[in-house]
N, C-alpha and C positions, 0 to 999 in steps of 0.2 A: 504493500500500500504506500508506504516514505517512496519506493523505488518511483513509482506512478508520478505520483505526484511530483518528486524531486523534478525528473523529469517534462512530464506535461508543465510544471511550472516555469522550467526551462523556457520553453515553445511560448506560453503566455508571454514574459515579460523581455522584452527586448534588450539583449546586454549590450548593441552597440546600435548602429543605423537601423533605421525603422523600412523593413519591407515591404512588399504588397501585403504577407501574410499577417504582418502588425495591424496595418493600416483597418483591413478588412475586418480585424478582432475588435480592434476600438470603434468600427461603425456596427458591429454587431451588437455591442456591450452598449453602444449610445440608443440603438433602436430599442434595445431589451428596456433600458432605465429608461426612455418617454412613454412607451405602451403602459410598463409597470406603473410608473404614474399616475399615468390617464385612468389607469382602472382605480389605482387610491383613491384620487379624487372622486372620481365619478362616481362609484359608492360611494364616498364621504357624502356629497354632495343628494345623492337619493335618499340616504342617512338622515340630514337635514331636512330635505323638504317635507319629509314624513315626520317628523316630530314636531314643525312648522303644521304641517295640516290639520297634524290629530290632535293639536293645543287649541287650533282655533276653532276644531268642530265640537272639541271638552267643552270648549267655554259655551258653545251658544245651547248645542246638545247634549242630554242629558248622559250620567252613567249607567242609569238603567232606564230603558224606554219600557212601558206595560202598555201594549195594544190589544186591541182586539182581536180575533183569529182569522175573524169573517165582517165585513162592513167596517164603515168608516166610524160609527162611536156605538160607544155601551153604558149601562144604567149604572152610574155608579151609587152604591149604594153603601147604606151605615156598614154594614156585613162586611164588604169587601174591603172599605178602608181599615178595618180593625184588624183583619186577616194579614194587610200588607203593616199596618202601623207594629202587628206583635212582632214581625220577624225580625229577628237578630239582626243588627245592625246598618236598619233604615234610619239615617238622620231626618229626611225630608223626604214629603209627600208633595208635587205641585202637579194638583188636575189642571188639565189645557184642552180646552177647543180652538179647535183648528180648519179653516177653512178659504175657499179663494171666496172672492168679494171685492164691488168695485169699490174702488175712494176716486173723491173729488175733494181737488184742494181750490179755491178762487177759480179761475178758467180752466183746469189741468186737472187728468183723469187716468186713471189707471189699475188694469187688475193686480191684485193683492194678493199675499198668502196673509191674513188675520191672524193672529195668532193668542187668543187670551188666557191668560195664566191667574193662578191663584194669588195671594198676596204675599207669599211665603218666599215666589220669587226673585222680587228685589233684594229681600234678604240675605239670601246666598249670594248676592255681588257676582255671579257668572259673568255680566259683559259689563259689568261698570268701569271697567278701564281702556275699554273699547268707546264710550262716545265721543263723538269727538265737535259736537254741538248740541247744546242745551246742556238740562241736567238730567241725570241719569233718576227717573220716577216715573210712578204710573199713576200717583193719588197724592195728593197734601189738603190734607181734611176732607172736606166732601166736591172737590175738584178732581176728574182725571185727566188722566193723559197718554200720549199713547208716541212710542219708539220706534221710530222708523231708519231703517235699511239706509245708508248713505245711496244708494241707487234708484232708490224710491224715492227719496227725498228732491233727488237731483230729475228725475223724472215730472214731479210736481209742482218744483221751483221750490219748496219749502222752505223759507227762511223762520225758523223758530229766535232769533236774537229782536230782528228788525219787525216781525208781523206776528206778534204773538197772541193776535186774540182772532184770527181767522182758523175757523176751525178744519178740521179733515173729517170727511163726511161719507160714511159708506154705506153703499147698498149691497145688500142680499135678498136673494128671490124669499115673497113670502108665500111658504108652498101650499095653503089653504087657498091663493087665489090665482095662481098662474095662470087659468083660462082666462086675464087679462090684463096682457103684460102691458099693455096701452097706458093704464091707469097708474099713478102714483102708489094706491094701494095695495097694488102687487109685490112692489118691494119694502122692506123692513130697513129703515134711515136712522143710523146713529149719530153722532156729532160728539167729537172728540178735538179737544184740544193739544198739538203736537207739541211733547214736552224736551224731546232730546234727538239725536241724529245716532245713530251708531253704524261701525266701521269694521267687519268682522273678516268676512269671506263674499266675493262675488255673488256665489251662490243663494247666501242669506240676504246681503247688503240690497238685492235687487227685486225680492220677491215680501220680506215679512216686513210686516207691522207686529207690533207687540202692544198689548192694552191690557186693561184691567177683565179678569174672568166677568165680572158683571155685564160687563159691555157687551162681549162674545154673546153671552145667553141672551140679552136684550135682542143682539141683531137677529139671532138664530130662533129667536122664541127657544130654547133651550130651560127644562128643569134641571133633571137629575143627570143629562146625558152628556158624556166628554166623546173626546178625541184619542187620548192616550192620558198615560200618569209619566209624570218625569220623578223619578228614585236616585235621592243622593246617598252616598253610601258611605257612614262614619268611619273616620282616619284610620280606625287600629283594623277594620275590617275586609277581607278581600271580598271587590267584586263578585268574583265569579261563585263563592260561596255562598253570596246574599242572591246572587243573581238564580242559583239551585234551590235557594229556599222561597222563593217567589214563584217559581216553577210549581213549586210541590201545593201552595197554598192558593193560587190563583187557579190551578185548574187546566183542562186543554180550552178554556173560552178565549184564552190569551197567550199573546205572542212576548215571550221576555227575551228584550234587544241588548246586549253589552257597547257600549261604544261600536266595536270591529262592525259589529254586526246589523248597527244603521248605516255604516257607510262601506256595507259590502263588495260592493263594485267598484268604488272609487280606491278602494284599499288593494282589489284583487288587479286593477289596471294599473295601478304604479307600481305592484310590485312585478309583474308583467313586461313592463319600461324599464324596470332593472336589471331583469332579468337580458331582455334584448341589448341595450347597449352591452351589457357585459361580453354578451356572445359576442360584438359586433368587435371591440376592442381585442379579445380572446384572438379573434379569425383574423386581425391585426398582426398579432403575435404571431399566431403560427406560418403566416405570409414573411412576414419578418426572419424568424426563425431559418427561412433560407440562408439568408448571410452566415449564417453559424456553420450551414451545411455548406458551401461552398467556402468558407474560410478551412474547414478541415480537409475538404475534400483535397487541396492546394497543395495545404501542407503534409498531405499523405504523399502528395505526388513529388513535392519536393525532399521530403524526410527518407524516402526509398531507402537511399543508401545505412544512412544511421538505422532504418528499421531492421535491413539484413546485415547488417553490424550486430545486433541484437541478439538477433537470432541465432547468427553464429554459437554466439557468447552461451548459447541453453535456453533462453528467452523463449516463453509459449507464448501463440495466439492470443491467450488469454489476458497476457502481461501485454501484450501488444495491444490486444481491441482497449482492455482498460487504461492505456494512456492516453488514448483519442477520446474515449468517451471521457475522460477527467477534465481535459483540454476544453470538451464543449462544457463539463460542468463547470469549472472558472471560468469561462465567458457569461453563462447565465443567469450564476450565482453574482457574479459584481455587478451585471447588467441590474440584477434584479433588485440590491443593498442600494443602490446608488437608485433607482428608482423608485423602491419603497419609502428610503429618506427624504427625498425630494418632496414627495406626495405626502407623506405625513409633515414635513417641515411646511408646505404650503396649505396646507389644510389649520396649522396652530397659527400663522399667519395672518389668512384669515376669520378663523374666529376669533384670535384676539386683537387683529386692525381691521378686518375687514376689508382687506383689498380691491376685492371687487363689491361695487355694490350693486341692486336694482337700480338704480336710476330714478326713481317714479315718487315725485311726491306721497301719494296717495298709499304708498306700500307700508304695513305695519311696522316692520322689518328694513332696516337699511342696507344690509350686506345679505347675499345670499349664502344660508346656514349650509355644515356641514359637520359632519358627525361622525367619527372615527370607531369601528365596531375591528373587536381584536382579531373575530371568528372572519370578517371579511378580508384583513390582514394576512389572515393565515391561509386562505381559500389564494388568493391572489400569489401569495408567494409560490402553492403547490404547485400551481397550475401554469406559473410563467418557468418555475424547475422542470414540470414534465413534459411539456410541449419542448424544450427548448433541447430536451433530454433524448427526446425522439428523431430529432433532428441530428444529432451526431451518433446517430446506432448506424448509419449508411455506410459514413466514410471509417469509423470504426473496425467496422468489419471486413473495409476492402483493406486497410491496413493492416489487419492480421492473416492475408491471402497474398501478401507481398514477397514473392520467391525471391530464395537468397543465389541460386546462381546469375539471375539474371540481372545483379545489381550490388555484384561484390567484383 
């Protein structure tokens, strides 16, 4: 093994002028460290946007969602809230109706997601660090108000600082009289004063409005009936524990959602996009990885002589194939240390300057996050060793087929 190595180390580091066969190692070892790179960050960087997404879907959406199985709302009753209120480790209960509905702000109109929550809501501060106009409330005495989406806002011109007694006015069909949508009294007309702006996610910013649960049931003619229950779950307790004991006591009438599992699609398509670049970066490498194979292949052709030197001397095959295979693994292996470094030193970089940023006023976030996971670390190191490993098994093997008459 020392022999090997001594050896192949030889061939690696140049004692005097630099050859084609040098030349060739250090653009192989350069390609090896930018790809190796490219893949750090790039996980790094899917890393980050996924802990960037699933913070700002925690905040708007709940830890445990409780819907219905079938239909859009169910009876909630004393019964059931007691059932959810006994289980181990529910902090908070907030019943929400939910529904689309038009609003009208002054001359400016637009469909809605409605959204009315309990009063227990604001309490939890979910998106209070998200407004970024008015103030963050839904009631101050017997006054409401109601939280609109920075996209909605901007859609209805709403200024809450400068026009703050022009109310937001929405309709919903009233479904005892839709055989006459002509009339005024087909639709059910609330009138809500707009208290704050909020700034979350596209997704949200552009569809909800957020009000007091009263209001929802006013617009809806609603009693007893919700939409879903939003379940917060105290500090010392896991999720998925309370999330099993909700299961058991709610029954098959109802669907109990974990974070992952409201935004199931949008979780399964990024990881999806990780997965593809990776590959894409991968198939990178192993196009690259040619340079290793034509660096050895070179230097088989030029080492002939020293190899039936070798051989002479008692030297197997085997001593032979593993000094070329050692050869391509010091090209790999530095390619790979010097890329890994690279890619981790620019990733601390950035999240502690920030290098690169969004650009976009409007983004919550100044620099684009990234997040350094060991196990991807370790996946990226295997996989630029064994691609690059497979690549000198070629010239390896013609090197130990190298006849000693015909080159002594």
């Amino acid at each position: 093994m020392k022999a090997t190595l001594l050896i192949a180390g030889k061939y690696f580091i140049p004692s005097g002028k630099l050859n084609m066969i040098h030349v060739i190692s250090l653009l192989s070892i350069g390609v090896v460290a930018v790809v190796t790179m490219a893949l750090v960050v790039g996980m790094a960087f899917f890393n980050g946007m996924d802990d960037l997404i699933r913070s700002l879907f925690n905040s708007f959406d709940p830890q445990i969602k409780v819907q219905p199985a079938q239909g859009k709302t169910f009876l909630y009753t004393t019964d059931l809230r007691n059932k959810i209120v006994g289980t181990a480790g529910v902090a908070y209960i907030t019943d929400v109706i939910e529904d689309n509905c038009v609003v009208m702000y002054a001359n400016q109109s637009d469909v809605v997601k409605i959204k009315g929550v309990a009063g227990n809501f604001i309490q939890q501060g979910r998106i209070d660090t998200f407004i970024v106009e008015g103030q963050y409330r839904l009631s101050e005495g017997e006054k409401n108000y109601a939280l609109l989406g920075r996209g909605v806002a901007s859609k209805l011109s709403v200024n809450v600082k400068n026009n703050p007694f022009t109310p937001l006015t929405f309709y919903y069909p009233n479904k005892s009289k839709l055989q006459n949508l002509g009339s005024a009294s087909a639709f059910n007309i609330v009138a809500v004063q707009p208290g704050g702006v909020f700034a979350i996610e596209k997704q949200y910013d552009d569809h909800f409005v957020i009000v007091p649960l009263p209001i929802a049931q006013e617009l809806m003619n609603y009693s007893n009936q919700r939409s879903y229950l939003e379940i917060k779950v105290k500090n010392d307790y896991d999720i998925e524990e309370v999330k099993h004991e909700l299961t058991k006591v709610t029954g098959a009438d109802f669907k109990i959602l974990n974070s992952e599992e409201q935004h199931e699609s949008l979780i399964r398509a990024m990881h999806i996009e990780k997965i593809i670049v990776n590959l894409m970066l991968t198939f990178v490498l192993a196009v690259s990885s040619v340079g290793i194979f034509f660096c050895l292949s070179i230097l088989v052709i030029q080492k002939r002589n020293n190899i039936a030197v070798l051989f002479s001397f008692g030297s197997s095959r085997t001593f032979i194939r593993n000094i070329f295979l050692t050869e391509g693994a010091l090209i790999s292996f530095t390619g790979a240390v010097i890329g890994m470094s690279a890619g981790v030193l620019l990733c601390y970089l950035q999240q502690r300057y920030g290098l690169i940023s969004i650009g976009t006023e409007t983004s919550l976030v100044d620099a684009y996050p990234v997040r350094l996971k060991m196990s991807d670390l370790l996946i990226t190191f295997l996989s630029v060793i064994f691609i690059t490993f497979l690549a000198s098994i070629r010239p390896a093997l013609a090197a130990s087929k190298v006849q000693i008459r015909e080159h002594l």
